[in-house]
LODRENKE-977225 format. One record per residue: x, y, z of N, C-alpha, C, O in turn. Coordinates in pm, whole numbers, plus 50000, padded with zeros to 5 digits. Example, Ala and Ser with C-alpha at 12.3 -4.5 7.8 and 13.67 -1.06 7.14 Angstrom:
2
513194943150780512304955050780513204967050780514244966850846/512854977550708513674989450714512905000350787513415011450804/
END
This chain:
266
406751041528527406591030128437407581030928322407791040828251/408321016028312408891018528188408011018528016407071012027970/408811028327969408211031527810408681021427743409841017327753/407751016227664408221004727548409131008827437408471010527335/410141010527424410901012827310410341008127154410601013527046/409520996627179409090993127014408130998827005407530995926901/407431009627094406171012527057405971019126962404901017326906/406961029826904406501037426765406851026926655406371029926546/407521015926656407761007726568406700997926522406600994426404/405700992326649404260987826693403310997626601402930993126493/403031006926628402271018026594402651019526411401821021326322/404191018226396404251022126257403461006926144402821007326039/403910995826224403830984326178402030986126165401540987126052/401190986426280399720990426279398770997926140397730996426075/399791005226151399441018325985399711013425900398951015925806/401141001025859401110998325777400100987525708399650988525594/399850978125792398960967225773397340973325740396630967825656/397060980725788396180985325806395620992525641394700989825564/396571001425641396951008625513397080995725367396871001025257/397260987025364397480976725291396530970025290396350966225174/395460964525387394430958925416393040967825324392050963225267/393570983025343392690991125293393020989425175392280982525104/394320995725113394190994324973393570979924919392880979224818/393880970424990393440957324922392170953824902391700949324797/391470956325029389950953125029388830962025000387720957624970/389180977825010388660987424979388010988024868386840991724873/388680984424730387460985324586386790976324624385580978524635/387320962124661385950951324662384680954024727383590949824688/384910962224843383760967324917383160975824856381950975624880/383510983724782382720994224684382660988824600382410997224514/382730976924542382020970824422380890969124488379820974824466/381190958924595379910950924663378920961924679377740959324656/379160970624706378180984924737377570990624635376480996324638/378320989024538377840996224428376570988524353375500993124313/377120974324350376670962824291374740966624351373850961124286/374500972124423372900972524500372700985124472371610989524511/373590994624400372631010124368371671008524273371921005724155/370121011124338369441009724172369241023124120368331031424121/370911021924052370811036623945371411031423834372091021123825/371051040823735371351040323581372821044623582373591041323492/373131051123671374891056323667375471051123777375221052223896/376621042823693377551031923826378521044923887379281051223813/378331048324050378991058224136377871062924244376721058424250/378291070224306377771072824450377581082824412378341086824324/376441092024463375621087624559374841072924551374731067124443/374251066924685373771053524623372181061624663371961069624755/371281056824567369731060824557369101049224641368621051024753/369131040724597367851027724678368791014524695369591015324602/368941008424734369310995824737368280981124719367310977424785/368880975824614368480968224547368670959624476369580962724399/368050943324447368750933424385368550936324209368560927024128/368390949124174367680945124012368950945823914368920941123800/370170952823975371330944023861371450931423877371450925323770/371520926523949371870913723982370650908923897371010902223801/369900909923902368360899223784368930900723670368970891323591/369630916523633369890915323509370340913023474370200913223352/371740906823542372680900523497372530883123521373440876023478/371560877823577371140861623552369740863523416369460853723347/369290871523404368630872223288369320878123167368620881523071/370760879723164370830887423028371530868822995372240862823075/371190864822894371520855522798372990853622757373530842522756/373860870222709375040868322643375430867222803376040856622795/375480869922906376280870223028376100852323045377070844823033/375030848623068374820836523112376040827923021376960821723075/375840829022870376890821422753377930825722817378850817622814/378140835122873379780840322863380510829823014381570823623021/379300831823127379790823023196379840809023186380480802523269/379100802423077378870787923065380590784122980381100773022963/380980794022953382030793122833383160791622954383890782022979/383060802623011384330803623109384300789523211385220781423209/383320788223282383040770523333383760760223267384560751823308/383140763623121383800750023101385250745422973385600735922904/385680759823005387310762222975387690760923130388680753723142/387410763923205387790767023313388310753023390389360751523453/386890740123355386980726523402388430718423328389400711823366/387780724323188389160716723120390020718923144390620711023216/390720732123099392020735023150392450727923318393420720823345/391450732423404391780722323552391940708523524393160707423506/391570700423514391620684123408393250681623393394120675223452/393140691523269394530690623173395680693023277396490684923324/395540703623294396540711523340397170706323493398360705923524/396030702623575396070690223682396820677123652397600673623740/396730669023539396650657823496398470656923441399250647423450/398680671323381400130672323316401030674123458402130668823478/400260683323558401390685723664401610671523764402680670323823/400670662623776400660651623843401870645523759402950645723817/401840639923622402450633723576404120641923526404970637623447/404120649323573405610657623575406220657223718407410657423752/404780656323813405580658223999406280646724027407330646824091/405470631423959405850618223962406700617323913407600610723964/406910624123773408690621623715409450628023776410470621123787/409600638623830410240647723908410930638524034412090639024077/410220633024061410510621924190412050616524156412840615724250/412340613924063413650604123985414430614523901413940623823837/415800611223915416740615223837416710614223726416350602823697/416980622423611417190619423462417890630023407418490637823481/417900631323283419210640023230418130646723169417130640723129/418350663523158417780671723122416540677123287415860687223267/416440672423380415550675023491415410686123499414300691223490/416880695323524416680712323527416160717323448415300725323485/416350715623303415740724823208414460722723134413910729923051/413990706823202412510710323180411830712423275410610711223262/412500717023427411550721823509411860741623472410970749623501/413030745923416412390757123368411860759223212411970770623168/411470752223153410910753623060409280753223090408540761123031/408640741223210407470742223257407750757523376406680759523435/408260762423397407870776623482407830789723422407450800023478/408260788723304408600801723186406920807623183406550817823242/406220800323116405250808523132404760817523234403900825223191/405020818823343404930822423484405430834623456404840845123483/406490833923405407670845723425407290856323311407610868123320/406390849423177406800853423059405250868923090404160865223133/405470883823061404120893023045403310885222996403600879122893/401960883323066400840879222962400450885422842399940877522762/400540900022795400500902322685401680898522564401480897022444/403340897322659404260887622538403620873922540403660868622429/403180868522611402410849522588401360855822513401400847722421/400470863722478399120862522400399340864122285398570860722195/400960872022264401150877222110401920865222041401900862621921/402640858022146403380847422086402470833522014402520827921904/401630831922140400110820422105399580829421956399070821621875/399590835121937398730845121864399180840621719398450835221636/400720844121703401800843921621401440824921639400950818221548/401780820121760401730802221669400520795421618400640784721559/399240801421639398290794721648398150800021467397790792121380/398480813321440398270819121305398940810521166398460807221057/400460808521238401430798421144400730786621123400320784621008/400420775921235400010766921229398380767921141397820758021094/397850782221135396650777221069395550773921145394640769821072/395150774021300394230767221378393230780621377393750791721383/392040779621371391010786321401390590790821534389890782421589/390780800721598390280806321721388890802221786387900807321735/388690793521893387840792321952387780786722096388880782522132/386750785422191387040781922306388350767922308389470768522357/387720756822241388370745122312389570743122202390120732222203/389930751222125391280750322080392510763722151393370762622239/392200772422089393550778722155392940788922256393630798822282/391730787522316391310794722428392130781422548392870781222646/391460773122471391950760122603393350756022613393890751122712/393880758622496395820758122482396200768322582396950766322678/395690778422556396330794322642396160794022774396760802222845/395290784322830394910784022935395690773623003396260776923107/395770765022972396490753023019398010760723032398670759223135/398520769222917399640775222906400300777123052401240773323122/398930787323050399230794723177399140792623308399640799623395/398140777223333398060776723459398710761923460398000753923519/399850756823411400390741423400401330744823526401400736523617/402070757123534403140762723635402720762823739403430759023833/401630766523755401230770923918400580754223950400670750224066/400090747223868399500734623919400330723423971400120714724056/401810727623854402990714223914403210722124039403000715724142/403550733524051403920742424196403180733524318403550728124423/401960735124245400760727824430401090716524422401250711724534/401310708924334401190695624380402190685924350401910674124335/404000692824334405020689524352405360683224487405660671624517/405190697924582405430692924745404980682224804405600674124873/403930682424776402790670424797403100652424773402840642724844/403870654024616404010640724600405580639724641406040628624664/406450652024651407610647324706407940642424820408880634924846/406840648624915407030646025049406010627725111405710622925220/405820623524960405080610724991406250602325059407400606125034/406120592625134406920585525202407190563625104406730552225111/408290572025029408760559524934408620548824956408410541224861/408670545125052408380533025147407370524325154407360512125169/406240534625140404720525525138405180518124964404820507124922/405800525524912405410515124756406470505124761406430493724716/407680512524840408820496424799408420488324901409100478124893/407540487525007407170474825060405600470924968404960460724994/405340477224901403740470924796404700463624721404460451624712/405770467824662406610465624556407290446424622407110435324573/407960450524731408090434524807407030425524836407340414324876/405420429624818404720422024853404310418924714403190413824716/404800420024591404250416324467403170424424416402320419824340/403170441624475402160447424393402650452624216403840453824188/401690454824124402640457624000402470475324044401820480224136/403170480723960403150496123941401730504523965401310513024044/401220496823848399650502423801398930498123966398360507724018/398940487024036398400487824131399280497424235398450500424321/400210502024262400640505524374400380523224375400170531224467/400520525024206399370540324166397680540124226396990549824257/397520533324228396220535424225395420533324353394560540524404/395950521124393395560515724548396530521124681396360515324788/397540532324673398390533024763398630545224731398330551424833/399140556424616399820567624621398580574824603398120580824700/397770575124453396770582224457395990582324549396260592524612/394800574824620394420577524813395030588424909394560597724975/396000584224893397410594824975396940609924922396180618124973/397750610124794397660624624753396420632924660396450642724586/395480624624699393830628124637393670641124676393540649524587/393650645024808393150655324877393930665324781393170673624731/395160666424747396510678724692395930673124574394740672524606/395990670224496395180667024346393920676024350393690683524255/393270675424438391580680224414392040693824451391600703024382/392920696924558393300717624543393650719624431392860724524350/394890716324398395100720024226394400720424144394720727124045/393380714924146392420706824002391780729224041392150738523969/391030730424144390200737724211391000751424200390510761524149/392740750424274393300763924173393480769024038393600780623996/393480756923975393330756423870392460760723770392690766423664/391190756223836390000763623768389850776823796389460783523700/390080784023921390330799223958390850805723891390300816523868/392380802423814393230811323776392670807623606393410811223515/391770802523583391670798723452390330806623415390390813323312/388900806623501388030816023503388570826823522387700835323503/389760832923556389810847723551390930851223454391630860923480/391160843523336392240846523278391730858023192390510859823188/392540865823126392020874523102393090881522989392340881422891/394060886022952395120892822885395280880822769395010883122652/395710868922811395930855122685395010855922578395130856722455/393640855322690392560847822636392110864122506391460863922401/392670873922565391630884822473392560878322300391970873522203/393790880022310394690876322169393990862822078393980861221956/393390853822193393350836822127391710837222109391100827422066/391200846822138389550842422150388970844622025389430853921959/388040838121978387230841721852385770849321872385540860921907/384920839421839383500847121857382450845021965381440851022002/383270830822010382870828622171383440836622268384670837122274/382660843922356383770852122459383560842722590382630834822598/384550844422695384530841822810383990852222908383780863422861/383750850323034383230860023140384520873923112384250885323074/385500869923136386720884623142386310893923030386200906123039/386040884522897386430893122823385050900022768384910909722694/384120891922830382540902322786382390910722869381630919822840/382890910822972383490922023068383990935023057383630945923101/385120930322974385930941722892385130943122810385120955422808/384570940922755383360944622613382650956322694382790968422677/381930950022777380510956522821381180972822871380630983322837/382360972222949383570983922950383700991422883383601003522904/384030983922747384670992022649383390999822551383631009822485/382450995322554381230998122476380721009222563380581020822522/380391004422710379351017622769379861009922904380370998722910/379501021523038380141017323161378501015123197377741023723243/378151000023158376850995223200376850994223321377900993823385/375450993623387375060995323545375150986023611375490985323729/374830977223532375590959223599376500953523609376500941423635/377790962123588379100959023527379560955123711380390946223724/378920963123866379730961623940378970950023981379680943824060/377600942523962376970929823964377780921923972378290915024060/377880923823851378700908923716379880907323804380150896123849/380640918123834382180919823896381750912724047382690910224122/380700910324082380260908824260380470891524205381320884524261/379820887124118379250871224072380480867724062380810859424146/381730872623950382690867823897383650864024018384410854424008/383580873724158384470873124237383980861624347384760854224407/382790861724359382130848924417383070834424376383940827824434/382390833724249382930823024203384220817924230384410806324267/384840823824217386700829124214387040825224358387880816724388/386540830024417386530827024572386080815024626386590810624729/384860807424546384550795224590385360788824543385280777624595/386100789124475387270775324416388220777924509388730768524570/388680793124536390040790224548389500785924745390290777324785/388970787724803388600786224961388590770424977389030764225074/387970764924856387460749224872388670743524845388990733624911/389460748124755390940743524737392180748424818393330745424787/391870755724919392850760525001391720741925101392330731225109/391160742325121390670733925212391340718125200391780710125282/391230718225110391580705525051393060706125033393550696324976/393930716225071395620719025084395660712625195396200701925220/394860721725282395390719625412395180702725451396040695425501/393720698925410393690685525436394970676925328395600667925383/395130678625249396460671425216397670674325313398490665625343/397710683925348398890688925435398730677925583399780678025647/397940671325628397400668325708397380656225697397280648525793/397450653025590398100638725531399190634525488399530622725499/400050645725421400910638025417402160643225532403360645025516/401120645025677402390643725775402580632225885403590632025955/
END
């Protein structure tokens, strides 16, 4: 029989994926594991398995605030941050002077360490005088940061709309405002509602911005880091099980809603 020549190459490729798969998924599984020890000390051995972090973390009050906070920074910033990249993908569509350098001026943040963006917000929010709290420069920092990745999703989307449907609305006497509303938006609803949905993902887990801009309201990340930094509480791998839930339901429902845009606009 002939020997496969790629086979140690097969085999190496096997280890590697494999090896990567592990590093990747490996803590989450030992969170999830941990998350059911009912012991007073977060680590293995596991004693009993059991839901009583988890109660304690829908019964502790500051957790509950912390997630009601992150929700609904989380909504806004998706809103905003949705709402700015729509109306940049649509200008993007057309030529104008300056095009390049305000499409890298909207991607800088992307590029920029989140701890240089938290010190800089930090530094403007101080000059200007604004008071630290969720819906001022928790919700600035946030939008900051996720305006890049939102024009990203939903650039392709409206570029690849087919011009045509509006310059024949346009020959049949539709005005603008109708040919937005009754013809493009329909179209690209589905890629609007992923973004809106990545959006809120990368905004519930922000975390480095938000510690510089936050006041006395905390968000989920950063009562997190609290509860960390204070004592390595027993519910900490709970909280970490809930936070990743969440995180996961946006971004799955908004990968869904990609693909169904993808599916539309072919």
């Amino acid at each position: 029989m002939a020997r496969d020549p790629f086979r140690a190459w097969k085999l190496a490729l096997w280890i590697y994926a494999g090896t990567f798969f592990f590093v990747l998924y490996a803590p989450l599984v030992m969170i999830a594991v941990l998350s059911f020890n009912d012991s007073e000390i977060t680590g293995f051995p596991i004693s009993v398995f059991s839901l009583r972090w988890y109660r304690v973390v829908f019964a502790n009050p500051v957790l509950l605030t912390a997630f009601g906070h992150s929700i609904a920074v989380g909504i806004a910033a998706a809103l905003i941050a949705t709402a700015l990249a729509l109306g940049l993908a649509l200008a993007f569509r057309h030529d104008f002077r300056g095009k390049g350098v305000l499409l890298n001026l909207v991607l800088v943040p992307m590029v920029i360490p989140g701890i240089i963006g938290g010190i800089v917000l930090l530094i403007f929010f101080g000059y200007a005088e604004i008071r630290s709290s969720l819906m001022t420069t928790v919700l600035v920092a946030h939008v900051n940061w996720v305006l890049p990745f939102a024009f990203l999703t939903l650039y392709p989307r409206v570029h690849r709309f087919d011009r045509a449907l509006e310059e024949a609305a346009m020959d049949l006497g539709a005005h603008p405002r109708q040919i937005f509303l009754r013809i493009v938006l329909p179209i690209i609803r589905p890629g609007i509602i992923a973004t809106a949905l990545f959006s809120f993902s990368l905004s519930f887990d922000e975390f480095i911005r938000t510690m510089f801009v936050v006041g006395e309201e905390r968000t989920v990340p950063v009562q997190f880091w609290t509860m960390i930094v204070d004592r390595l509480a027993p519910e900490l791998p709970a909280m970490a099980v809930v936070i990743i839930l969440v995180s996961m339901a946006a971004a799955l429902l908004g990968f869904t809603y990609a693909k169904r845009a993808d599916g539309v606009g072919q």
